[in-house]
N, CA and C atoms as an extended XYZ file, in Angstrom:
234
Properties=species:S:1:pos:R:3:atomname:S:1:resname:S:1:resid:I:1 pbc="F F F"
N        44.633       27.631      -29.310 N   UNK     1
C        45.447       27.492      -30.501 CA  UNK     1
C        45.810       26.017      -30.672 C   UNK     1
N        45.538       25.883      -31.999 N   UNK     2
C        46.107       24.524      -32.444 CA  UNK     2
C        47.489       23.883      -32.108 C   UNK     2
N        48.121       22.279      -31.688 N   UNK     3
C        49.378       22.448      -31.672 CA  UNK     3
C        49.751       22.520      -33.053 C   UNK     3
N        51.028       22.659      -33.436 N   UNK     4
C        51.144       22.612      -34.911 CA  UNK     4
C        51.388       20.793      -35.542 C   UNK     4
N        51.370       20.289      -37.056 N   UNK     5
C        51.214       20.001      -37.066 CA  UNK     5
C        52.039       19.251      -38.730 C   UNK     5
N        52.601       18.222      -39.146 N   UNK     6
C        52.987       18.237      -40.221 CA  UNK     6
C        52.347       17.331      -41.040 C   UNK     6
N        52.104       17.864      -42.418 N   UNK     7
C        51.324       16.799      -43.653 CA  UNK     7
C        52.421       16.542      -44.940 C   UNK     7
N        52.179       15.238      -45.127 N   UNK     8
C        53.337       15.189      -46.007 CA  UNK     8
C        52.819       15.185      -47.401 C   UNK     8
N        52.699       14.913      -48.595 N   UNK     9
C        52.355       15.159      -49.994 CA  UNK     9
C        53.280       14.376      -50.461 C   UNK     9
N        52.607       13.217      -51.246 N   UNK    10
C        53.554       12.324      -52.218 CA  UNK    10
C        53.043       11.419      -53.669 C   UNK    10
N        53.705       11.690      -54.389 N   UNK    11
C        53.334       10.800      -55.350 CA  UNK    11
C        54.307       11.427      -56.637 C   UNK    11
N        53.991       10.582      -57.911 N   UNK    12
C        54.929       10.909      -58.733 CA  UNK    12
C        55.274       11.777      -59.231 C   UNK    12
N        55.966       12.209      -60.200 N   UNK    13
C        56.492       13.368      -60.732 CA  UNK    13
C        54.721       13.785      -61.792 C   UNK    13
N        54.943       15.077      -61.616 N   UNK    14
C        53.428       15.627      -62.973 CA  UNK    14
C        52.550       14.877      -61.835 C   UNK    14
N        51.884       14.313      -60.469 N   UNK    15
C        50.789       14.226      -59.927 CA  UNK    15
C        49.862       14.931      -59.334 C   UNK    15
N        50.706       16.598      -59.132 N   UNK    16
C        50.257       17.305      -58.591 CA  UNK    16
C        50.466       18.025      -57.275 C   UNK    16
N        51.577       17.200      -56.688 N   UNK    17
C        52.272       17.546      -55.228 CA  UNK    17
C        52.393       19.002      -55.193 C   UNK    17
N        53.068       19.421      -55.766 N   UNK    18
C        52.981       21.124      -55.623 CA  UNK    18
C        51.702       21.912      -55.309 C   UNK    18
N        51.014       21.565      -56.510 N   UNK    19
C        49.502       22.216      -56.728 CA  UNK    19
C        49.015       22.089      -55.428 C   UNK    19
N        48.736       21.051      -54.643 N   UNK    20
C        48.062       20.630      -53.368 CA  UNK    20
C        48.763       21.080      -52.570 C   UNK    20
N        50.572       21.314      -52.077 N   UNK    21
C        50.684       21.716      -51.329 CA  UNK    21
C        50.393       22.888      -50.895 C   UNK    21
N        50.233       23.754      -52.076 N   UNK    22
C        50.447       25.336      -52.367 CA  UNK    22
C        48.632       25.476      -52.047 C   UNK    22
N        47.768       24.813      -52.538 N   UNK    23
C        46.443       25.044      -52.161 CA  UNK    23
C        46.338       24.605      -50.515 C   UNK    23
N        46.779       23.757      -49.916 N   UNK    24
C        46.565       23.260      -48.325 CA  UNK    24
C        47.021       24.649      -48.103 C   UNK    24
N        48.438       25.284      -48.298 N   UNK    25
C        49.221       25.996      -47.444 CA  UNK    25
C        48.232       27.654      -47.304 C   UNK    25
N        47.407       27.429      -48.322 N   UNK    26
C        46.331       28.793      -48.871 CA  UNK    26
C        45.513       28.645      -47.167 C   UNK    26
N        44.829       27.783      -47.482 N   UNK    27
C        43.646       27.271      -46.490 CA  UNK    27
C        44.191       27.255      -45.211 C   UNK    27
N        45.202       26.624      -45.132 N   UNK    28
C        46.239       26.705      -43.707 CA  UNK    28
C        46.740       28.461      -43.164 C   UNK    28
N        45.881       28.622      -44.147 N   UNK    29
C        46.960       30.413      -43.457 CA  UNK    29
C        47.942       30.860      -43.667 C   UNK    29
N        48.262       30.640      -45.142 N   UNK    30
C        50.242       30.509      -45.002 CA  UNK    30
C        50.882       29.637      -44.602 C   UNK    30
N        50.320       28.484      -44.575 N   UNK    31
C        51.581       27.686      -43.469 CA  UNK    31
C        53.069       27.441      -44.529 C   UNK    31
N        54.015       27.219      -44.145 N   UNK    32
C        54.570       26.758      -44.894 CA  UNK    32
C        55.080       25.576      -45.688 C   UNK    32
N        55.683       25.481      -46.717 N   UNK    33
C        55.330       24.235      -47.777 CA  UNK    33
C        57.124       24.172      -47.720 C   UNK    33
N        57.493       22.893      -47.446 N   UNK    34
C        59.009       22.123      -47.445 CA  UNK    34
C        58.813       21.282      -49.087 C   UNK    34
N        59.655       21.565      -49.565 N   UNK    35
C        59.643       20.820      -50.828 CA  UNK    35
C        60.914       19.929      -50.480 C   UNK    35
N        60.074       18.439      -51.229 N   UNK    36
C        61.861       17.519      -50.711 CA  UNK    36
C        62.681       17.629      -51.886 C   UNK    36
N        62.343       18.226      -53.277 N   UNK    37
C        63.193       18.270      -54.251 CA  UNK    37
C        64.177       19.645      -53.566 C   UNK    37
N        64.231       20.096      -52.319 N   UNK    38
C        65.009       21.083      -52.118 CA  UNK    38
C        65.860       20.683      -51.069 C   UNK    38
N        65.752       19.437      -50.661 N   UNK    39
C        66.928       18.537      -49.812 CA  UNK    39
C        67.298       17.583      -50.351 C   UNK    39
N        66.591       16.830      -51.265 N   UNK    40
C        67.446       15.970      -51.971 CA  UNK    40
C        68.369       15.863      -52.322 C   UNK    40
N        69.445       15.010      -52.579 N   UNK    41
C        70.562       14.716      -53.178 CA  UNK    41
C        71.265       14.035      -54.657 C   UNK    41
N        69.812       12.835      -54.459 N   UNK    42
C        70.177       11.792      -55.305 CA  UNK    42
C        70.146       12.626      -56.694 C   UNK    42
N        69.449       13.697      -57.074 N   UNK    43
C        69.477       14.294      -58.376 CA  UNK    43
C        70.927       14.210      -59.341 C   UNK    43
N        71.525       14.566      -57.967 N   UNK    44
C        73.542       15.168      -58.296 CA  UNK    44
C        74.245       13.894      -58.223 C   UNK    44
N        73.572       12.728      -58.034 N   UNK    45
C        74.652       12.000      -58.298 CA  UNK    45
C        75.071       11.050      -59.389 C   UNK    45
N        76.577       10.782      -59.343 N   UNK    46
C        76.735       10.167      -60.734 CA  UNK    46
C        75.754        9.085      -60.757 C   UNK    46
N        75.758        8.763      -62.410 N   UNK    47
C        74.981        7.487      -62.861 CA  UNK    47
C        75.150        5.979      -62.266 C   UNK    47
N        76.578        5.920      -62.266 N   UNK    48
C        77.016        4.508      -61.538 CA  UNK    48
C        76.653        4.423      -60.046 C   UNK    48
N        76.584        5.672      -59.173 N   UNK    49
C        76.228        5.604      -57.785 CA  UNK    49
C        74.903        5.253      -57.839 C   UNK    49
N        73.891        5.905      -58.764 N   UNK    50
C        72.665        5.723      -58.492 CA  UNK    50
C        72.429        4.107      -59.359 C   UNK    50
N        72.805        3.458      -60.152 N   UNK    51
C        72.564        2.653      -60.145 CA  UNK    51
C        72.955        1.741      -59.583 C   UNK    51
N        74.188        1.659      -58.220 N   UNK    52
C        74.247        1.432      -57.393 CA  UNK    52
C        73.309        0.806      -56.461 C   UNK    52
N        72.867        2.233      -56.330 N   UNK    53
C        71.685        2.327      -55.416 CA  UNK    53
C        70.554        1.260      -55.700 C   UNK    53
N        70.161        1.511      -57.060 N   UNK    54
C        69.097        0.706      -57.350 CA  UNK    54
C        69.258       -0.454      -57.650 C   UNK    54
N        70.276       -0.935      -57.400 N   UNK    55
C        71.109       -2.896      -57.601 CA  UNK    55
C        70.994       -3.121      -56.309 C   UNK    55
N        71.087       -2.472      -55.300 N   UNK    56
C        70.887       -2.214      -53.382 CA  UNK    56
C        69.782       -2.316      -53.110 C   UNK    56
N        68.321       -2.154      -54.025 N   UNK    57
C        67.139       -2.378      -53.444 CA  UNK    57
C        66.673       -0.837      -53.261 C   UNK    57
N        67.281        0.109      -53.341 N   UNK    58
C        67.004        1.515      -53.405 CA  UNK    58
C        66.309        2.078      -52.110 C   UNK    58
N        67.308        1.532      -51.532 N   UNK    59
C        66.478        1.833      -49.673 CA  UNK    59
C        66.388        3.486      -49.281 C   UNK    59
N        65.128        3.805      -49.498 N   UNK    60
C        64.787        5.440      -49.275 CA  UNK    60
C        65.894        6.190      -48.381 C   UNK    60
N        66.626        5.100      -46.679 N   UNK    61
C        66.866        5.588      -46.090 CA  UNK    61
C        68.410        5.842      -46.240 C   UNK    61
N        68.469        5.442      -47.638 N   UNK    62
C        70.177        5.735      -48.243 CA  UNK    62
C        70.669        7.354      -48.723 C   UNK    62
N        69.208        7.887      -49.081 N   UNK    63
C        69.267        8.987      -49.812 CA  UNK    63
C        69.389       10.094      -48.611 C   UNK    63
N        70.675       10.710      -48.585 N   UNK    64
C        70.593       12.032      -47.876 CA  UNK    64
C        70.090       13.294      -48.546 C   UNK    64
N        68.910       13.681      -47.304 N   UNK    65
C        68.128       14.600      -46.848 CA  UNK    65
C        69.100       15.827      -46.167 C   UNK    65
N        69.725       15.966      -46.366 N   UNK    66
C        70.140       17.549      -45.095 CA  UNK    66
C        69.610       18.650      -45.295 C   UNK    66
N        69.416       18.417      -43.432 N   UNK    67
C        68.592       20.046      -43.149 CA  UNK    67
C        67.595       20.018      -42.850 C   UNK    67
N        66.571       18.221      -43.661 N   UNK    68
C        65.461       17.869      -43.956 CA  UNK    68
C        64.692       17.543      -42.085 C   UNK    68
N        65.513       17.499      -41.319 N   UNK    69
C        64.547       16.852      -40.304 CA  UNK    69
C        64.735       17.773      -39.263 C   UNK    69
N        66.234       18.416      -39.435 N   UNK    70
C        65.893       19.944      -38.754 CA  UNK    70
C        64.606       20.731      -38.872 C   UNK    70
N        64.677       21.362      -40.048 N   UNK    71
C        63.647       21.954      -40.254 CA  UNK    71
C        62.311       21.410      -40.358 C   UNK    71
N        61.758       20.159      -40.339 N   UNK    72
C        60.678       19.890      -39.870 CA  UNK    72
C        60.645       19.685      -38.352 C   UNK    72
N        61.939       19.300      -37.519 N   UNK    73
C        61.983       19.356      -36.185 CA  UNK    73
C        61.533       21.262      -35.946 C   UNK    73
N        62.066       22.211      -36.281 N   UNK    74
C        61.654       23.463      -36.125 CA  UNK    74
C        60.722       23.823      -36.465 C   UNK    74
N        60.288       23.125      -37.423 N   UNK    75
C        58.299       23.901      -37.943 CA  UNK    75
C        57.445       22.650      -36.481 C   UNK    75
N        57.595       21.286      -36.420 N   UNK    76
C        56.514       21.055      -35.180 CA  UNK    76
C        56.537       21.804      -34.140 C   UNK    76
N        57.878       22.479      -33.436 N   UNK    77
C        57.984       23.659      -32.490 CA  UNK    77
C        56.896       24.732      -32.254 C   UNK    77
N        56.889       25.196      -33.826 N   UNK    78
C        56.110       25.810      -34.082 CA  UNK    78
C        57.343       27.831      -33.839 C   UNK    78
């Protein structure tokens, strides 16, 4: 048996990320598909925070993820 294993999927909005994940996850056997629009945060926040953010240089590692590295820590487990 394979160890398990994680692939990430990225690019812009309308590129297709879904489509591909949902076709890998076919071929994979079911594996399962983590969407980051389902840990994200930045969606919910006010306008002035996020432009904040983006006067800051918009450092990816500003944006809280929760839950996000648990659960990929629990899917490499397997």
């Amino acid at each position: 048996m394979s160890a398990p294993f994680v692939l990430a999927v990225s690019g812009p909005p309308g590129s297709g990320k879904t489509t591909l994940s949902h076709a890998l996850s076919e071929r994979f056997g079911g594996a399962p598909v983590l969407a980051y629009d389902a840990y994200e945060e930045i969606t919910g926040w006010p306008p002035e925070r996020v432009a904040a953010w983006l006067a800051g240089g918009a450092p990816l590692d500003a944006v809280p993820v929760p839950g996000l590295a648990e659960d990929l820590a629990r899917l490499r487990r397997g």
